[in-house]
C-alpha positions as CSV (number, residue, x, y, z in Angstrom):
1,X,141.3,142.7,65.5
2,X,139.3,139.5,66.3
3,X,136.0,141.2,65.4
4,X,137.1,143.3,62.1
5,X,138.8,140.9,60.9
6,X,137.0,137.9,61.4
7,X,133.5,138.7,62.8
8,X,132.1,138.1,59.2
9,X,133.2,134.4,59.3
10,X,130.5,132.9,62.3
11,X,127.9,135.7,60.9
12,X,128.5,134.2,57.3
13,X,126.0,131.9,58.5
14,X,123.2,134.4,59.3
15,X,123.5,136.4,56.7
16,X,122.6,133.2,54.2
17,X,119.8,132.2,56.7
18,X,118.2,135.9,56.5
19,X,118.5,135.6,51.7
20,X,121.2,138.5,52.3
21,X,123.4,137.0,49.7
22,X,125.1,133.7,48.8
23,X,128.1,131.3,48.7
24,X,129.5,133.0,46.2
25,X,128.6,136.4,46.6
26,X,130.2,136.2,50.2
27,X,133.7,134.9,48.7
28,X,133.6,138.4,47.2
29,X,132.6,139.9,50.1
30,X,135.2,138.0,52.1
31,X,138.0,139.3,49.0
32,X,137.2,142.5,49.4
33,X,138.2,142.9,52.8
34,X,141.3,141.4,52.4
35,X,142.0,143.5,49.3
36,X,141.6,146.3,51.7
37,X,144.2,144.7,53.8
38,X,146.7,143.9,51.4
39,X,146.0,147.8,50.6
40,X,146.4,148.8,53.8
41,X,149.5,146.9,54.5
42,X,151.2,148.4,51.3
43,X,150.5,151.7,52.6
44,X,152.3,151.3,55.9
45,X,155.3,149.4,53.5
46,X,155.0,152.6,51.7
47,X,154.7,155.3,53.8
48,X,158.1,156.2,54.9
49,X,158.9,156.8,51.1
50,X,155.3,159.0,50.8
51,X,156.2,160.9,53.6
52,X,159.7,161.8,52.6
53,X,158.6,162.7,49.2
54,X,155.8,165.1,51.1
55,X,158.5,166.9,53.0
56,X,156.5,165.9,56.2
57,X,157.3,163.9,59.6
58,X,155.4,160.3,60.0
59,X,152.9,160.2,62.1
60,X,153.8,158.3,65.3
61,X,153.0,154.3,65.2
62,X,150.5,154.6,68.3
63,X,148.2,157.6,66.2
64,X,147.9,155.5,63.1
65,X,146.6,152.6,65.4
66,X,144.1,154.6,66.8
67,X,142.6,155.4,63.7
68,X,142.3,151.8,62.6
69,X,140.3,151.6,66.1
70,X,137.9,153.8,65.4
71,X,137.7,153.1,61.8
72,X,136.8,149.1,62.8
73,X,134.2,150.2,65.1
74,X,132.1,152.4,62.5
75,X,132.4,150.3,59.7
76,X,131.2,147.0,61.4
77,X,128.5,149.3,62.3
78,X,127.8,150.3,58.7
79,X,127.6,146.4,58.3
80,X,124.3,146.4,60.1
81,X,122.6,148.7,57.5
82,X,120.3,147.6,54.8
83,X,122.7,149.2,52.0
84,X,124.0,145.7,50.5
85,X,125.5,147.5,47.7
86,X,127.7,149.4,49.9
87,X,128.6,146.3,51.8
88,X,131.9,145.4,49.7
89,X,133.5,149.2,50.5
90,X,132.8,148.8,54.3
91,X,134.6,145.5,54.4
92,X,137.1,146.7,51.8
93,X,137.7,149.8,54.0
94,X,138.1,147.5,57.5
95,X,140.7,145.4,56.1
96,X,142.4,148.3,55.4
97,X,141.9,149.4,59.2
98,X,142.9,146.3,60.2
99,X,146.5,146.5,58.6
100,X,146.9,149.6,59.8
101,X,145.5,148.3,63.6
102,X,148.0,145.5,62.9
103,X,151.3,146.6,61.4
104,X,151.4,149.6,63.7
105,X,151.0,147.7,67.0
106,X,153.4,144.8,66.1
107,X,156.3,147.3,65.7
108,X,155.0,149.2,68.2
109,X,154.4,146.5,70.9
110,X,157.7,145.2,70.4
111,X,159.6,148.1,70.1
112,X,158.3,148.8,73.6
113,X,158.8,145.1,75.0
114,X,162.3,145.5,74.2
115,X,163.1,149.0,75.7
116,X,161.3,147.4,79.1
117,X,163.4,144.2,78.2
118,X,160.9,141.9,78.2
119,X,161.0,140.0,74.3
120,X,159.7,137.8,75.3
121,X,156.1,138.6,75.9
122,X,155.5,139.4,72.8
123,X,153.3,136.4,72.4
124,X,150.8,137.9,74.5
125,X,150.1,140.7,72.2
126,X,148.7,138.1,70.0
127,X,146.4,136.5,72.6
128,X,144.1,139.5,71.4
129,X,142.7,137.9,68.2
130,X,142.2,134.6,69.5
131,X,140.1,136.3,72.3
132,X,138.3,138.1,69.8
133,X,137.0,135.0,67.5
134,X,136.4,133.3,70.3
135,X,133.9,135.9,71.7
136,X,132.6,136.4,68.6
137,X,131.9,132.8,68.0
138,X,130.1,132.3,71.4
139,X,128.3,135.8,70.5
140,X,127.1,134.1,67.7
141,X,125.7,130.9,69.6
142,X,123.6,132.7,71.6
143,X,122.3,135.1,68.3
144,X,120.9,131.8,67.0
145,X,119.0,131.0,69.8
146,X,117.7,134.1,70.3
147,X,116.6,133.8,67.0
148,X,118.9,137.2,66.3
149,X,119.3,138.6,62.5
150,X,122.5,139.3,60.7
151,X,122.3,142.7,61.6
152,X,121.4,143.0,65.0
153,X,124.7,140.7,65.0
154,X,126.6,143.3,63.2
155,X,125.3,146.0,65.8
156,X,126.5,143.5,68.5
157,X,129.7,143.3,67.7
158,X,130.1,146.9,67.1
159,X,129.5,147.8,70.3
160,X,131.8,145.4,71.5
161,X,134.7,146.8,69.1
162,X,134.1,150.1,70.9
163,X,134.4,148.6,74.1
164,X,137.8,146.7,73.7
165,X,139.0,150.5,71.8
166,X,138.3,152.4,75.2
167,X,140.2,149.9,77.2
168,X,143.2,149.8,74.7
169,X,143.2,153.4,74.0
170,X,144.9,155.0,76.9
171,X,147.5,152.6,76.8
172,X,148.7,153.5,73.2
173,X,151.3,156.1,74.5
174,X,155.3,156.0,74.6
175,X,158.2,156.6,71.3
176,X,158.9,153.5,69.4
177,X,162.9,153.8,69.6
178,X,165.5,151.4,68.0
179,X,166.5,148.8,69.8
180,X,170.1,148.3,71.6
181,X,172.6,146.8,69.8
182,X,170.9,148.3,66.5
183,X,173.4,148.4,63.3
184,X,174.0,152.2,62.7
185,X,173.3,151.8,58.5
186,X,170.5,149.4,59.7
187,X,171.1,147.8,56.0
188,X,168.5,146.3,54.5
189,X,168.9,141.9,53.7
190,X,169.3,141.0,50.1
191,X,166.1,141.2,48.1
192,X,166.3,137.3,47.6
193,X,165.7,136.7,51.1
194,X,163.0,139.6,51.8
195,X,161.3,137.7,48.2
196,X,161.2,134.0,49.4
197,X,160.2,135.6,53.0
198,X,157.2,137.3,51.2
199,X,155.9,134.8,49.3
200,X,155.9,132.1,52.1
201,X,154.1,134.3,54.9
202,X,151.8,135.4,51.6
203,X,151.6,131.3,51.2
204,X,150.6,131.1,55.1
205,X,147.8,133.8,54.1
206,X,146.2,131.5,51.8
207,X,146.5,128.4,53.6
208,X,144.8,129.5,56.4
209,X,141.8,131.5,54.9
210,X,139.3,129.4,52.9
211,X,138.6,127.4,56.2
212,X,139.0,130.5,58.5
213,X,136.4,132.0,56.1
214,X,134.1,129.5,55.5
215,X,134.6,126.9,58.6
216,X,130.5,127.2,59.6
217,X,129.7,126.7,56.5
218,X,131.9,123.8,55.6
219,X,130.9,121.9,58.8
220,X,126.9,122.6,58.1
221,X,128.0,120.8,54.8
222,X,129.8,117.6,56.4
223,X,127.5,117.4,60.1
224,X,123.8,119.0,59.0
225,X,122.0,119.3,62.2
226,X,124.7,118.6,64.2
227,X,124.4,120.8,68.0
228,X,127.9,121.5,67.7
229,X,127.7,123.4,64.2
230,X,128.4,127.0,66.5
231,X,131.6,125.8,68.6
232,X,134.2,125.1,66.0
233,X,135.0,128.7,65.4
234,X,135.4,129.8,68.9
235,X,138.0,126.9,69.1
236,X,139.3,127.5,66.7
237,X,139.9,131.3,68.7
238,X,140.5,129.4,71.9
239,X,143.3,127.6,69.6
240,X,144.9,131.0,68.7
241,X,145.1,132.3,72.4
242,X,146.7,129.0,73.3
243,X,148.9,129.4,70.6
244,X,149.9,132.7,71.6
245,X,150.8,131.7,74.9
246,X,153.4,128.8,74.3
247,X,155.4,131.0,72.3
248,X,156.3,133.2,75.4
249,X,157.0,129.9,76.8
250,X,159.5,128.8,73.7
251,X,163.1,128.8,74.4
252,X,165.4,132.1,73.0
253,X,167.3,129.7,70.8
254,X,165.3,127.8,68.9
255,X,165.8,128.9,65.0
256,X,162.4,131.1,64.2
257,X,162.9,129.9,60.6
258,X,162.6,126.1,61.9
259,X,159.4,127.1,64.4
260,X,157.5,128.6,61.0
261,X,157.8,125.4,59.2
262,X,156.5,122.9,62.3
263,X,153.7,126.1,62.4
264,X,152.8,125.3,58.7
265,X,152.9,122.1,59.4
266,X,150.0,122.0,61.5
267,X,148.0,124.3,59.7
268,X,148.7,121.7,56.5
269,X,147.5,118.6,58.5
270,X,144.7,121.1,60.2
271,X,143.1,122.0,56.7
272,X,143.3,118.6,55.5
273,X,141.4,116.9,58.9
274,X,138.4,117.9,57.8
275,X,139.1,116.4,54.4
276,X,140.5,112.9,55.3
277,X,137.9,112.9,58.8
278,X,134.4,114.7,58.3
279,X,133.1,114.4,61.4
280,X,132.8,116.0,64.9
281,X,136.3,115.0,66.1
282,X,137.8,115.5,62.9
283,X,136.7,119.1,62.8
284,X,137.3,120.0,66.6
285,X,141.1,118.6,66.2
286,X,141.1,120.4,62.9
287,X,140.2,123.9,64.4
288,X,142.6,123.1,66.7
289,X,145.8,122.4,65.1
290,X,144.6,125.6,62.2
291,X,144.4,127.7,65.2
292,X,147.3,126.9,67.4
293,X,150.1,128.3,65.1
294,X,148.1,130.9,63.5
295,X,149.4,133.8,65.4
296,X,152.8,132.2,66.4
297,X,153.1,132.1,62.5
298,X,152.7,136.2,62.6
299,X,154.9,136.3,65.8
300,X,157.8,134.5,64.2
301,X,158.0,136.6,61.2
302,X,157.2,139.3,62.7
303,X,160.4,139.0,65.0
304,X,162.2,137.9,61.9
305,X,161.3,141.2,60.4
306,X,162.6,143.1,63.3
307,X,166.2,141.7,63.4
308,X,166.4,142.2,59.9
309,X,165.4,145.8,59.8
310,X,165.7,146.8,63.3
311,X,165.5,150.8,62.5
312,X,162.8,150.3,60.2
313,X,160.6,147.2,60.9
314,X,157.3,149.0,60.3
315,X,158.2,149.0,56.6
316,X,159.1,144.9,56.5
317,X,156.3,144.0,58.3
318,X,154.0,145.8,56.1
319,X,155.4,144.5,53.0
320,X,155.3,140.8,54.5
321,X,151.8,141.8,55.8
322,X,150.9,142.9,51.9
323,X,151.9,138.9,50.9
324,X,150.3,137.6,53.9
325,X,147.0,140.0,52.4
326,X,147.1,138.9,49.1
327,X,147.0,135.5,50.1
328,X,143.9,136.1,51.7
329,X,142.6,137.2,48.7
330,X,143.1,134.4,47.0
331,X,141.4,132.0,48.8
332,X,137.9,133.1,48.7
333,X,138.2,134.2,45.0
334,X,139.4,130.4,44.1
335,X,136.6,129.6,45.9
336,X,134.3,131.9,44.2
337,X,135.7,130.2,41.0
338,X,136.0,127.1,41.5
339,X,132.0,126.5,43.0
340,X,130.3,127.3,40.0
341,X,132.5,124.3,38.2
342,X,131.9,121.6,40.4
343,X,129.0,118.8,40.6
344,X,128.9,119.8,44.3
345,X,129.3,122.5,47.3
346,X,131.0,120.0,48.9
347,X,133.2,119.2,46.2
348,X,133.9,123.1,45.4
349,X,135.1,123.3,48.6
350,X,137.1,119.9,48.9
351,X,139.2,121.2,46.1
352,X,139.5,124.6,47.5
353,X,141.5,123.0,50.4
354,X,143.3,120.9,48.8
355,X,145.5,124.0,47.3
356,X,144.8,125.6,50.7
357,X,147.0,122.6,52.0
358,X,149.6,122.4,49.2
359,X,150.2,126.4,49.6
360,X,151.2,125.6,53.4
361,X,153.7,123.2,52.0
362,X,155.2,124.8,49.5
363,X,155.5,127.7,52.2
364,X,157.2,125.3,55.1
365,X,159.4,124.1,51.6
366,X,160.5,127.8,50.9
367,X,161.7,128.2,55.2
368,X,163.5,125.4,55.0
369,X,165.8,126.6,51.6
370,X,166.0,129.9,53.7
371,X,167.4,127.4,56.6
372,X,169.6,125.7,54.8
373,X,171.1,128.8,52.7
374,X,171.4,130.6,56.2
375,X,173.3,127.5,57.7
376,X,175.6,127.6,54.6
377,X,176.5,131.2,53.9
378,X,177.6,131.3,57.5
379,X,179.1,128.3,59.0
380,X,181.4,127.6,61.8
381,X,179.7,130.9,63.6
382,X,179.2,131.4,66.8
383,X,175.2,130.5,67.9
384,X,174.6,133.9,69.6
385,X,170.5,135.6,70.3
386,X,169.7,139.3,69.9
387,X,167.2,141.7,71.4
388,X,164.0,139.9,70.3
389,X,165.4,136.1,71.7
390,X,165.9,134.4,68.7
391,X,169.1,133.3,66.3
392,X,170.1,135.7,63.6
């Protein structure tokens, strides 16, 4: 997931260096794979209703995920060939690879925690990204001083994908099965809640992205020449691992609805660092607190979208995964829009994260209403966990 979904970011880089294309043109680039994952994402929110209406059985999570596997690996491939004008399908086609990659094994992963009850390690899934970037990032270091091109990058990385798919495949086996304690009618939340849930994990998606996207590129603006250009993106992967791994550490009763707004939080004051501070520290403890909640973010509501629909989580999570996509989508095409009106690249892309960083707020605002309503609708009850460790 590290490499299709973000290998593009430290290779960004390259691919201006080699007259590939530019600023602009890659926000495009960048949107198009996430419109393939806010594609992909509404497909798996979908399918149980496209299924039923075909008169056919699902296909099981773990089949679906290794599709998206093999699908990642051949079209970062197809990256390496001279066909710029088909560039935009193969990234369009990856992000939808990657939602399938990632909707199916977050259901599926947990599903299986629970049955061996360990919940709590579900954190660990998530180390996998972090590792990913941060390979990728250090892959990249060494490209540039091996004077490597773009595509030999591409090819790189591609191999690597194919790599990490052997190890993983054989491991994608066993039923996902509802976990104990279910609700027999497994009745869905009110629409209200599954809205405002939505639109601030969507809100998380665009806060995160323009720097996730364009983080090389912003620091070559701020420190030109600097020897440390290369390293903020694999921190900003080491970030995500560490991330990962405190949330396993995170007591069952903590309220998942307070931990996402502390994680927005972070990312807020993370994408405004390099704003307020643009310079070497200011980046590195930028990447840092960006990275560090991005995939306890996904855990979180990810869990939350479990509990609510415990029979059918596949379907929340890829309608919360289709917000979180379309925020992606909007970052780079703000971008894209706003550069060509501005006196500066700089400038384009102070404003960019400006919003970035008022989307994350408006996002921690919506958790908290969501909070409070949930503290009001049902007081005086008894603080109790379920399966996945965390308060109803």
């Amino acid at each position: 997931m590290g490499i299709g979904r973000f290998a593009f970011t430290p290779l960004l880089p390259l691919m201006l260096h080699d007259g590939l294309l530019d600023l602009p043109e890659a926000s495009w680039l960048a949107s198009a794979n996430y419109l393939g994952y806010w594609l992909g994402a509404m497909g798996c929110a979908l399918q149980p209703v496209l299924w039923r209406h075909w008169g056919r059985p699902a296909l099981e999570p773990t089949v679906m995920v290794r599709l998206g596997l093999a699908a990642t690996v051949l079209l970062t491939l197809g990256m390496a060939l001279p066909w710029p004008a088909a560039w935009g399908l193969w990234r369009g086609l990856a992000g939808v690879a990657s939602a399938l990659v990632f909707v199916y094994v977050s259901g599926w992963c947990l599903a299986r925690l629970s049955d061996l009850g360990a919940p709590a390690l579900a954190g660990v899934i998530f180390v996998g990204p972090g590792l990913g970037i941060a390979v990728s990032g250090f892959a990249v270091t060494a490209m540039v001083t091996l004077d490597l091109r773009a595509a030999a990058g591409w090819v790189c990385f591609a191999l690597l994908a194919l790599a990490l798919t052997l190890l993983a495949w054989p491991r994608l086996q066993g039923v996902v099965k509802a976990p104990a304690g279910a609700a027999p009618d497994d009745s869905p939340p009110p629409r209200g809640v599954i809205a405002a849930l939505t639109l601030a994990y969507g809100l998380a998606g665009f806060g995160y992205i323009i720097t996730a996207t364009f983080l090389p590129v912003i620091a070559r603006q701020a420190l030109p020449g600097s020897v440390w250009l290369n390293l903020f993106w694999p921190l900003f992967g080491i970030s995500v691992a560490v991330g990962a791994l405190i949330t396993v550490r995170m007591p069952a009763h903590w309220n998942r609805l307070h931990l996402l707004m502390a994680c927005h939080a972070l990312q807020a004051l993370g994408v405004m660092l390099g704003l307020w501070w643009p310079a070497l520290a200011g980046f590195a403890i930028g990447s840092v607190l960006l990275g560090l909640p991005f995939t306890a973010i996904t855990l979180f509501a990810m869990q939350e979208a479990r509990r609510l629909r415990p029979r059918n989580a596949s379907a929340l999570i890829g309608l919360l995964t289709a917000g979180y996509g379309l925020g992606q989508i909007l970052g780079p095409a703000l971008v894209a829009w706003v550069l060509p009106r501005t006196t500066s690249v700089a400038q384009g892309f102070d404003w960019s994260l400006q919003a970035a960083a008022a989307g994350l707020v408006l996002g921690l605002m919506i958790y908290a209403g969501l909070a409070w309503c949930a503290h009001v609708c049902s007081p005086g009850k008894p603080t109790r966990t379920n399966q996945d460790g965390h308060l109803p």
